[in-house]
PDB file of N, H, CA, C and O in Angstrom:
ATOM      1  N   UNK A   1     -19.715   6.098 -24.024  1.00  0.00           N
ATOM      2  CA  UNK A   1     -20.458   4.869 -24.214  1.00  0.00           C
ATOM      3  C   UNK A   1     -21.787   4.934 -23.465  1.00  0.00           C
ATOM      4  O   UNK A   1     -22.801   4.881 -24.161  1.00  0.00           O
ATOM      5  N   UNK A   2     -21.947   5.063 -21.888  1.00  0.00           N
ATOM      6  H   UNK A   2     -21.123   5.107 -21.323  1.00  0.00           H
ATOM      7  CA  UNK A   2     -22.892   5.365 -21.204  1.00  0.00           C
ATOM      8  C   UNK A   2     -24.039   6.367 -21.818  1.00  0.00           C
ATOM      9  O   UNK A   2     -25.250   6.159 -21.743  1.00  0.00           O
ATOM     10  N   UNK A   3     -23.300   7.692 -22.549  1.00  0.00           N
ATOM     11  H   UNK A   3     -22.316   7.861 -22.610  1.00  0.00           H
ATOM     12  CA  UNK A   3     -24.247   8.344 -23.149  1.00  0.00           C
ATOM     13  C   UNK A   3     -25.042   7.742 -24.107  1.00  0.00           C
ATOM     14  O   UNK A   3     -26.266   7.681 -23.986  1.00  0.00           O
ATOM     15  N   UNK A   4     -24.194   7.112 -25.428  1.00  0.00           N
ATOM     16  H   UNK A   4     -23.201   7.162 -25.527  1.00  0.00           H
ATOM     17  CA  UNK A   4     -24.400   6.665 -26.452  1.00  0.00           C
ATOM     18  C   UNK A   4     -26.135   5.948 -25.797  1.00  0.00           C
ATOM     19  O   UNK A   4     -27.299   6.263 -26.047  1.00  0.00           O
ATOM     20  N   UNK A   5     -25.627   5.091 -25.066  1.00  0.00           N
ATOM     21  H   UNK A   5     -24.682   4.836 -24.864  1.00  0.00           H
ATOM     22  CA  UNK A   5     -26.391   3.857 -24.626  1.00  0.00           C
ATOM     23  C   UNK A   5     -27.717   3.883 -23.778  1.00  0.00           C
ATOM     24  O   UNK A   5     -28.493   2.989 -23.442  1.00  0.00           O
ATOM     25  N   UNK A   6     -27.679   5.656 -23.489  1.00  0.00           N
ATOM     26  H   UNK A   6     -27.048   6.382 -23.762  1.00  0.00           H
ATOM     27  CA  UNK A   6     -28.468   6.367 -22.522  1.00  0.00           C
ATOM     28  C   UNK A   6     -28.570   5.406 -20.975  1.00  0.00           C
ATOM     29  O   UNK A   6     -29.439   4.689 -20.478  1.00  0.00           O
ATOM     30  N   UNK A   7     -27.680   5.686 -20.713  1.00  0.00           N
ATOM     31  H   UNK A   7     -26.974   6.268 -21.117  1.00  0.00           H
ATOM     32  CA  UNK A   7     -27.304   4.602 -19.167  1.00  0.00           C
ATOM     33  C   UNK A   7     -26.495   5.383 -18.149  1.00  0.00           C
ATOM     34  O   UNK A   7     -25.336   5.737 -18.364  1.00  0.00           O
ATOM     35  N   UNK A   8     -27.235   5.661 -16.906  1.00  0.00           N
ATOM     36  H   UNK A   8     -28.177   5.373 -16.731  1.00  0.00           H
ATOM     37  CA  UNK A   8     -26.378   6.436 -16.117  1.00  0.00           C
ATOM     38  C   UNK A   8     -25.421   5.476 -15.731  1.00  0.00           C
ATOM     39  O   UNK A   8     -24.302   5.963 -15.568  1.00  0.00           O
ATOM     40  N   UNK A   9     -25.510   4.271 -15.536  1.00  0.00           N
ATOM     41  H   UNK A   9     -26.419   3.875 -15.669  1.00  0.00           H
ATOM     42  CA  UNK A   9     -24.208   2.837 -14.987  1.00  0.00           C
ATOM     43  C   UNK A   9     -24.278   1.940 -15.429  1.00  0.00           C
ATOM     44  O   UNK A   9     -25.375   1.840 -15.977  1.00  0.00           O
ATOM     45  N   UNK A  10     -23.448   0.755 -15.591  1.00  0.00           N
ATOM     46  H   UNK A  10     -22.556   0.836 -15.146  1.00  0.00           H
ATOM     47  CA  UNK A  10     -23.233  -0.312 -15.852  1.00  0.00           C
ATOM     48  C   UNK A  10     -22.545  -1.456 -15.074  1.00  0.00           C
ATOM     49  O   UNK A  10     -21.352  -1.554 -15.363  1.00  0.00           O
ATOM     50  N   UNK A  11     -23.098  -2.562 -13.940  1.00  0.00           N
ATOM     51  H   UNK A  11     -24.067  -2.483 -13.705  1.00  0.00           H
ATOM     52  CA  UNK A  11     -22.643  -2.674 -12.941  1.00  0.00           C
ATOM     53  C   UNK A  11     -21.582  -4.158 -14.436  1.00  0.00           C
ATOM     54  O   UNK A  11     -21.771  -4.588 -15.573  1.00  0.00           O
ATOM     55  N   UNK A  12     -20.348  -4.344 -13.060  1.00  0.00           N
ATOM     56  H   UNK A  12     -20.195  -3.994 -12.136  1.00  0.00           H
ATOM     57  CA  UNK A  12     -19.872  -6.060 -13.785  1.00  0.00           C
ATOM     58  C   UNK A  12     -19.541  -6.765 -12.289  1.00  0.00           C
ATOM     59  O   UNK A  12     -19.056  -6.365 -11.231  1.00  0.00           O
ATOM     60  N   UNK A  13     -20.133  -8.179 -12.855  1.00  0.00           N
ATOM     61  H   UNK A  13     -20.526  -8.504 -13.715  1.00  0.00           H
ATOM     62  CA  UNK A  13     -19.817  -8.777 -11.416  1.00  0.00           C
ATOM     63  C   UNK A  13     -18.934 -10.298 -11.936  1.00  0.00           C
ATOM     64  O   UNK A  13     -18.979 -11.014 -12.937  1.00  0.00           O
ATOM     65  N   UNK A  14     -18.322 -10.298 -10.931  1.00  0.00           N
ATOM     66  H   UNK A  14     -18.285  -9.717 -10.118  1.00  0.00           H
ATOM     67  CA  UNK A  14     -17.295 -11.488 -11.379  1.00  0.00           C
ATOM     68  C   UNK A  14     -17.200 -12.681  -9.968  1.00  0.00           C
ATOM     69  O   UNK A  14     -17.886 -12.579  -8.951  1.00  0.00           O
ATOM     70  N   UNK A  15     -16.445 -13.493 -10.168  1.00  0.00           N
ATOM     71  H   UNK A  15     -15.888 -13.576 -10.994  1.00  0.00           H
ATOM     72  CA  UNK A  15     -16.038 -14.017  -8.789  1.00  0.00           C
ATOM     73  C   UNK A  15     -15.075 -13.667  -8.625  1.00  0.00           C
ATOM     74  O   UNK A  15     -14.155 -13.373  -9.389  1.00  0.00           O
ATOM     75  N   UNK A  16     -15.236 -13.658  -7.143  1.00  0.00           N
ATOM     76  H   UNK A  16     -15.983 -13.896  -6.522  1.00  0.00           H
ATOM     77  CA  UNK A  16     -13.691 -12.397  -6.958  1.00  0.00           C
ATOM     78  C   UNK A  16     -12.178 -13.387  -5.930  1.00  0.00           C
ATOM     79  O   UNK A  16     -11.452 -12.976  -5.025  1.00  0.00           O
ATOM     80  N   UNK A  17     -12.249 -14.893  -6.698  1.00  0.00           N
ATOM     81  H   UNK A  17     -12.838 -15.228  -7.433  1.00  0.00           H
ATOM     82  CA  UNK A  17     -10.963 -15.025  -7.137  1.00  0.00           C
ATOM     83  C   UNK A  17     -10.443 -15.382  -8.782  1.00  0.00           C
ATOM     84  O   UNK A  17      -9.610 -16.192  -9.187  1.00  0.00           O
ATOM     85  N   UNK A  18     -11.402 -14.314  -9.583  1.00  0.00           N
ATOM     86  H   UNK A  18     -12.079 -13.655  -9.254  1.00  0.00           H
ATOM     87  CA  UNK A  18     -11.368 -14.491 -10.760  1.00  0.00           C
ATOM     88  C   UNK A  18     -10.661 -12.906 -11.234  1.00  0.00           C
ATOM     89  O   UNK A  18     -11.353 -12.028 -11.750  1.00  0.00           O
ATOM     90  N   UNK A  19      -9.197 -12.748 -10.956  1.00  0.00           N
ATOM     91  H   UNK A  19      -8.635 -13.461 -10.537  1.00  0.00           H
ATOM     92  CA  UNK A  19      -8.183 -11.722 -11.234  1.00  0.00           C
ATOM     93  C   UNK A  19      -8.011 -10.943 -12.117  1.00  0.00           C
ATOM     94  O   UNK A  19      -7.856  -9.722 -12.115  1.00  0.00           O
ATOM     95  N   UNK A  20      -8.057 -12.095 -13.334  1.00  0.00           N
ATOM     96  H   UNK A  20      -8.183 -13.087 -13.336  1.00  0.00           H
ATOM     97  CA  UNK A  20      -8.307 -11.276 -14.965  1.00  0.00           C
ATOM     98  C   UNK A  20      -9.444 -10.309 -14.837  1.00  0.00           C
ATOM     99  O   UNK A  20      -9.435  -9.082 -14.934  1.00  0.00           O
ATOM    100  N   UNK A  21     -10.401 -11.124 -14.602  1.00  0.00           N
ATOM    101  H   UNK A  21     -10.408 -12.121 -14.523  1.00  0.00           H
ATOM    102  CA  UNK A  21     -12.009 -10.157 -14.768  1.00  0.00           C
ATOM    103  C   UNK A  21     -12.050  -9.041 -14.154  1.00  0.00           C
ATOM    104  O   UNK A  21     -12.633  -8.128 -14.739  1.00  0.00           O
ATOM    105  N   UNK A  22     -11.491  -8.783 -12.887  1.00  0.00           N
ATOM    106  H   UNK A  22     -11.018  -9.524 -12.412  1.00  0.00           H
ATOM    107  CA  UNK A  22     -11.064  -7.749 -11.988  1.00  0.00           C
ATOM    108  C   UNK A  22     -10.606  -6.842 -12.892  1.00  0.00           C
ATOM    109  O   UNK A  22     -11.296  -5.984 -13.442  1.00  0.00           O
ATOM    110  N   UNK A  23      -9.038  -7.099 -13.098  1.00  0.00           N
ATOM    111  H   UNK A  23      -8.477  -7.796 -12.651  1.00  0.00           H
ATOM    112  CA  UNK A  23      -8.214  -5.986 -14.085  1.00  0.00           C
ATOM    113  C   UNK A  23      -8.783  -5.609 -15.122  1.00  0.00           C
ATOM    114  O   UNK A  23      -8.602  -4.412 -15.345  1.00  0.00           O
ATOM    115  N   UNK A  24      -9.687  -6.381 -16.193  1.00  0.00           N
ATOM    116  H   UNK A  24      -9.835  -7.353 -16.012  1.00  0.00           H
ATOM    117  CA  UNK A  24     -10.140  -5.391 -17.077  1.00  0.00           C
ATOM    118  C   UNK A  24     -11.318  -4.939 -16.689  1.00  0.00           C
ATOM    119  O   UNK A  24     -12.012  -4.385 -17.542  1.00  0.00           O
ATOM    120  N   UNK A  25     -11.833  -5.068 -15.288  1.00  0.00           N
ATOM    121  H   UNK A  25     -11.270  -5.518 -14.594  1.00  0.00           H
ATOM    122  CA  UNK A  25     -13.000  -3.975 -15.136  1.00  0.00           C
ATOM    123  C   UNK A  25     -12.431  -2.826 -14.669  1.00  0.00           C
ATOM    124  O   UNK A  25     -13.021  -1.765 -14.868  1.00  0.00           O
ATOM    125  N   UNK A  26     -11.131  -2.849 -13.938  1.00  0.00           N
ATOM    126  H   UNK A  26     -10.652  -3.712 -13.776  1.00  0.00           H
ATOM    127  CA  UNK A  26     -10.491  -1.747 -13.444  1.00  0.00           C
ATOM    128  C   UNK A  26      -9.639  -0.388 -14.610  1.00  0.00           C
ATOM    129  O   UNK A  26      -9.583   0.841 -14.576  1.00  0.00           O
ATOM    130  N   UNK A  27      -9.136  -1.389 -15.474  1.00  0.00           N
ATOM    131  H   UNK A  27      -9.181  -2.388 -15.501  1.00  0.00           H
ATOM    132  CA  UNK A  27      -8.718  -0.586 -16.778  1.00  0.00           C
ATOM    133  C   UNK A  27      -9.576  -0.384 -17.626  1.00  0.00           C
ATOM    134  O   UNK A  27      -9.235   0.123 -18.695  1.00  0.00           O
ATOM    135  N   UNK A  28     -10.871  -0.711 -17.391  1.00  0.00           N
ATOM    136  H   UNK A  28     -11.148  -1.122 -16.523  1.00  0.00           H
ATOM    137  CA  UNK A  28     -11.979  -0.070 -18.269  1.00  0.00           C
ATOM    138  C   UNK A  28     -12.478   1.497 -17.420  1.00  0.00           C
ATOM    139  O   UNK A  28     -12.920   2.521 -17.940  1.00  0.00           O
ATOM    140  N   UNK A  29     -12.246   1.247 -16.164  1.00  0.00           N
ATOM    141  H   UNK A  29     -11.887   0.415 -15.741  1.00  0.00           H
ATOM    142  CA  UNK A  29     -13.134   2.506 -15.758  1.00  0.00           C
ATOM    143  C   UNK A  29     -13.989   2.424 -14.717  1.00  0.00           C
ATOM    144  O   UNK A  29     -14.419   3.395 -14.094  1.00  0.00           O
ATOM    145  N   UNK A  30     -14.332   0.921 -14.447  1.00  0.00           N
ATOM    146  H   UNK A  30     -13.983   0.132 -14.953  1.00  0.00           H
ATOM    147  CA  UNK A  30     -15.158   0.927 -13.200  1.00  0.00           C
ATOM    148  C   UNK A  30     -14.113   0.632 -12.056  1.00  0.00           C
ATOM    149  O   UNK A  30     -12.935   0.279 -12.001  1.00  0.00           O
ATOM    150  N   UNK A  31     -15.599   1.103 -10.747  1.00  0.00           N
ATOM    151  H   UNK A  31     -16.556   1.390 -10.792  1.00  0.00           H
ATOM    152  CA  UNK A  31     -14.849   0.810  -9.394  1.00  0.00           C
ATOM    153  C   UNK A  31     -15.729  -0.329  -8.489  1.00  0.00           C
ATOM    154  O   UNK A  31     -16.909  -0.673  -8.557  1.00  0.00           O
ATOM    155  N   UNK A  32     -14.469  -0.810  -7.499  1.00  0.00           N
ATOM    156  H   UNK A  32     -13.511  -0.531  -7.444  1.00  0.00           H
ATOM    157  CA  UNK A  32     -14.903  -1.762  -7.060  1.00  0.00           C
ATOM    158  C   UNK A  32     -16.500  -0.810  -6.314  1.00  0.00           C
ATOM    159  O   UNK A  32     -16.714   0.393  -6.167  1.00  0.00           O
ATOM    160  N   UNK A  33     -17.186  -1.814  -6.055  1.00  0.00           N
ATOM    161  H   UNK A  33     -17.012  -2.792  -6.174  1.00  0.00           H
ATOM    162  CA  UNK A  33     -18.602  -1.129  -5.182  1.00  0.00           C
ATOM    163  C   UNK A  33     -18.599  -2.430  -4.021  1.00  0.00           C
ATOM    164  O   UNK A  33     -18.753  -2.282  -2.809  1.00  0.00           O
ATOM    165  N   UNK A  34     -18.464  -3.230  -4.463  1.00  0.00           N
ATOM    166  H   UNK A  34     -18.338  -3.351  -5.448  1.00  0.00           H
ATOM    167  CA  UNK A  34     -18.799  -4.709  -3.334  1.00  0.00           C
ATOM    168  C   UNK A  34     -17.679  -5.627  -3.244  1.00  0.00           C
ATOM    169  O   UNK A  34     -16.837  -5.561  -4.139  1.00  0.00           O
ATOM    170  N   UNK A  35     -17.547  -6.373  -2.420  1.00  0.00           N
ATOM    171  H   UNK A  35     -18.232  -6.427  -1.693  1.00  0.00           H
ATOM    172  CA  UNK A  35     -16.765  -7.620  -2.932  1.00  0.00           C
ATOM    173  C   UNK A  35     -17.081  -8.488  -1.602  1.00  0.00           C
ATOM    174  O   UNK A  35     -16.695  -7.945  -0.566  1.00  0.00           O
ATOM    175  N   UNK A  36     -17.759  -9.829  -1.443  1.00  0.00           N
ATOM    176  H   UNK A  36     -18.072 -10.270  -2.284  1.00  0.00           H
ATOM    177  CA  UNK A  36     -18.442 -10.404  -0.535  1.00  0.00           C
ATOM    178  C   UNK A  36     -19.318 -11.640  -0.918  1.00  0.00           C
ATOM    179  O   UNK A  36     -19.442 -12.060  -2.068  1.00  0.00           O
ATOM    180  N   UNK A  37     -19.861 -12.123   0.102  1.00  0.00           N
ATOM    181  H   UNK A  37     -19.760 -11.781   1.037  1.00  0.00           H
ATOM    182  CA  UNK A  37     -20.907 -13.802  -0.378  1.00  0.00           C
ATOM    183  C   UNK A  37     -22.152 -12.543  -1.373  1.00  0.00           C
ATOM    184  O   UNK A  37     -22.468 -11.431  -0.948  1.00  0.00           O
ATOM    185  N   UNK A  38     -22.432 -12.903  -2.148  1.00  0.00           N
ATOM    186  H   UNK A  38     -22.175 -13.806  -2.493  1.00  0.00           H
ATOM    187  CA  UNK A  38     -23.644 -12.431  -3.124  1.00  0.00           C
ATOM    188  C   UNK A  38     -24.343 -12.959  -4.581  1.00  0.00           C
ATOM    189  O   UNK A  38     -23.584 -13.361  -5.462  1.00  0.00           O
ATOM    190  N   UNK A  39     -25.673 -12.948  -4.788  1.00  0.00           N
ATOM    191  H   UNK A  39     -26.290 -12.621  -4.072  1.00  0.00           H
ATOM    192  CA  UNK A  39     -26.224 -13.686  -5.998  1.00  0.00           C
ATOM    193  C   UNK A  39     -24.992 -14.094  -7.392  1.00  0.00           C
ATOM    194  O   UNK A  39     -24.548 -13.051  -7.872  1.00  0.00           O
ATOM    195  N   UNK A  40     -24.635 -14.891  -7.808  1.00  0.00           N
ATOM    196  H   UNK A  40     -24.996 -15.738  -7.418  1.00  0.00           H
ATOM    197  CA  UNK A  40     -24.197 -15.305  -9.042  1.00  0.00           C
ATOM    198  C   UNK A  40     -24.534 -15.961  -9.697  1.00  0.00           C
ATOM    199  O   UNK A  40     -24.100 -17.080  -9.421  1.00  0.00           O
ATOM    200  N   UNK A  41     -25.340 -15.950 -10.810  1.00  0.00           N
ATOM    201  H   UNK A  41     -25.692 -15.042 -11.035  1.00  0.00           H
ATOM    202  CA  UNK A  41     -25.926 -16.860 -11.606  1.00  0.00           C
ATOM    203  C   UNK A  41     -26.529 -18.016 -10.846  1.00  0.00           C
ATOM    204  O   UNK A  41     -26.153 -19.168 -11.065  1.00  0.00           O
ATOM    205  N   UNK A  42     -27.685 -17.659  -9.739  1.00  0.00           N
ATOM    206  H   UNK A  42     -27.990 -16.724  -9.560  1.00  0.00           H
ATOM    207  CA  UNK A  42     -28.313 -17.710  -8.665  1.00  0.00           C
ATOM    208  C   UNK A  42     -28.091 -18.892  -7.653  1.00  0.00           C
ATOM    209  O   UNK A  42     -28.906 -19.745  -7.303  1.00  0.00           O
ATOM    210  N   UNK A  43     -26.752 -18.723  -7.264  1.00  0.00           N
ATOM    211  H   UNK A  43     -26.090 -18.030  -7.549  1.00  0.00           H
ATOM    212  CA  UNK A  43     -25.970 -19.172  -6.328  1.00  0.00           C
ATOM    213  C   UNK A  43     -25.574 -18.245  -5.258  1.00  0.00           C
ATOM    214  O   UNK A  43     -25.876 -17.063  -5.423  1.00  0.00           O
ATOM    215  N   UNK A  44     -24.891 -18.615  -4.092  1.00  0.00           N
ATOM    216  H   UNK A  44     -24.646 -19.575  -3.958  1.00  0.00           H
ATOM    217  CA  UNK A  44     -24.388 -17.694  -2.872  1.00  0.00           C
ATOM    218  C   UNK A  44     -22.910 -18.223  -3.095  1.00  0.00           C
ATOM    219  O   UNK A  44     -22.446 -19.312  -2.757  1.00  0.00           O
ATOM    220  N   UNK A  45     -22.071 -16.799  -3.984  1.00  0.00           N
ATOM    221  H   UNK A  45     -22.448 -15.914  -4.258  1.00  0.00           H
ATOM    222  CA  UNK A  45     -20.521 -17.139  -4.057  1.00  0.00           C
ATOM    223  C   UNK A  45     -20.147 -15.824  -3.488  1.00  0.00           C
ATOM    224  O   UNK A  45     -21.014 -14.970  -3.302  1.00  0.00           O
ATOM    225  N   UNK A  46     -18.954 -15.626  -3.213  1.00  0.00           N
ATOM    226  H   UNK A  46     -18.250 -16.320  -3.364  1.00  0.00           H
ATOM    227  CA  UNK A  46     -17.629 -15.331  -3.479  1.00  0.00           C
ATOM    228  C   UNK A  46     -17.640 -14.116  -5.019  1.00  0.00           C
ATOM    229  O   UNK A  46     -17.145 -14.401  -6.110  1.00  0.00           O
ATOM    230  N   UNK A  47     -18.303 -12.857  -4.695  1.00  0.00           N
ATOM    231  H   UNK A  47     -18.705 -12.624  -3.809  1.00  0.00           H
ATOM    232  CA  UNK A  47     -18.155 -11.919  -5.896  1.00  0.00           C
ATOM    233  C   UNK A  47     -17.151 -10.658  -5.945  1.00  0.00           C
ATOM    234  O   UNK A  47     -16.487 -10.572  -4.912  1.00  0.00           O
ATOM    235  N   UNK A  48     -16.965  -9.963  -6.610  1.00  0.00           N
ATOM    236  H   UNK A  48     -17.505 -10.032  -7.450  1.00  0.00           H
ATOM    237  CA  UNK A  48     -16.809  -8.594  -6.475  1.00  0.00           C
ATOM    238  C   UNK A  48     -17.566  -7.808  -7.481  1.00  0.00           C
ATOM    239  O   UNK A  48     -17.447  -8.281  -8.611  1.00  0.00           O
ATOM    240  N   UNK A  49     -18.595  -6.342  -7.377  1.00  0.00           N
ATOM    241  H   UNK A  49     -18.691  -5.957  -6.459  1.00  0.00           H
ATOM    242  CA  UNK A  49     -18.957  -5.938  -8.139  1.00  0.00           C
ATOM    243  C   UNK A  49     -18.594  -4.726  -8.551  1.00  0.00           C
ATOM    244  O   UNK A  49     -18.230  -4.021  -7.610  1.00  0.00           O
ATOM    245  N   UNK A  50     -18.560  -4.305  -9.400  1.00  0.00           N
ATOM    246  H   UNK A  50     -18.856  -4.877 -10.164  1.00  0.00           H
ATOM    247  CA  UNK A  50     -17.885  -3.061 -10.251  1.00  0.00           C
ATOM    248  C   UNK A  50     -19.063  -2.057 -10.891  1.00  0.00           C
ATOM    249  O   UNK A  50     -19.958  -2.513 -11.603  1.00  0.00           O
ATOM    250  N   UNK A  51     -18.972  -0.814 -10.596  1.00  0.00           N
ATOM    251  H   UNK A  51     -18.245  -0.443 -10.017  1.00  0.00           H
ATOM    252  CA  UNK A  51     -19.887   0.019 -11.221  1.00  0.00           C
ATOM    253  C   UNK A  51     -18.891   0.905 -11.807  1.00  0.00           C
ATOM    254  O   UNK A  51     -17.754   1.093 -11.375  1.00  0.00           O
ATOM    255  N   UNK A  52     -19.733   1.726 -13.413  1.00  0.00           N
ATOM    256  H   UNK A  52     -20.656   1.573 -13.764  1.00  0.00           H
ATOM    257  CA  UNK A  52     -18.981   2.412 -13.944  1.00  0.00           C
ATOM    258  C   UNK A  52     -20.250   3.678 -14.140  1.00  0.00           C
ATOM    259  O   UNK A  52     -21.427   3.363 -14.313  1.00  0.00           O
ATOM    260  N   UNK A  53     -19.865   4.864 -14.089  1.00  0.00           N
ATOM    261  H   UNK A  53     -18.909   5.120 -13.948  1.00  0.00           H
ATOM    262  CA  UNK A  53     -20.958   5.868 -13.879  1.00  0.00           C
ATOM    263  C   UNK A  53     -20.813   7.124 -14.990  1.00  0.00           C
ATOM    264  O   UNK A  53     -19.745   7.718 -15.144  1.00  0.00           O
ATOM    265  N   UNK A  54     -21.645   7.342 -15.504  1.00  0.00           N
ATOM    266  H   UNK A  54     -22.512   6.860 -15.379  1.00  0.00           H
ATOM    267  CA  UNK A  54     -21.784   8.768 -16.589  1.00  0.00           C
ATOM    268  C   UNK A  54     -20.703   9.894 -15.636  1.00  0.00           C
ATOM    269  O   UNK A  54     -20.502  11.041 -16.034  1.00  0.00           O
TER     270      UNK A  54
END
């Protein structure tokens, strides 16, 4: 996909007491990178972020 898309990554960020969103970033392939207070739809929440890499 990354190739297809010419993209070395693709970050996903969720709120991270949001569980579902977690598991299918994890069974897709990405890894956690963050999880902490950080920008969300330009607020200071509660995230976790996920990168997935070529």
């Amino acid at each position: 996909m990354l190739d297809k898309m010419k993209l070395s990554y693709i970050y996903g960020i969720c709120l991270s007491d949001n569980i579902a969103s977690k598991k299918v970033m994890e069974k897709c392939g990405f890894i956690k990178e963050f999880e902490g207070i950080g920008n969300y739809q330009g607020e200071q929440k509660s995230i976790a972020k996920y990168i997935i890499r070529k």
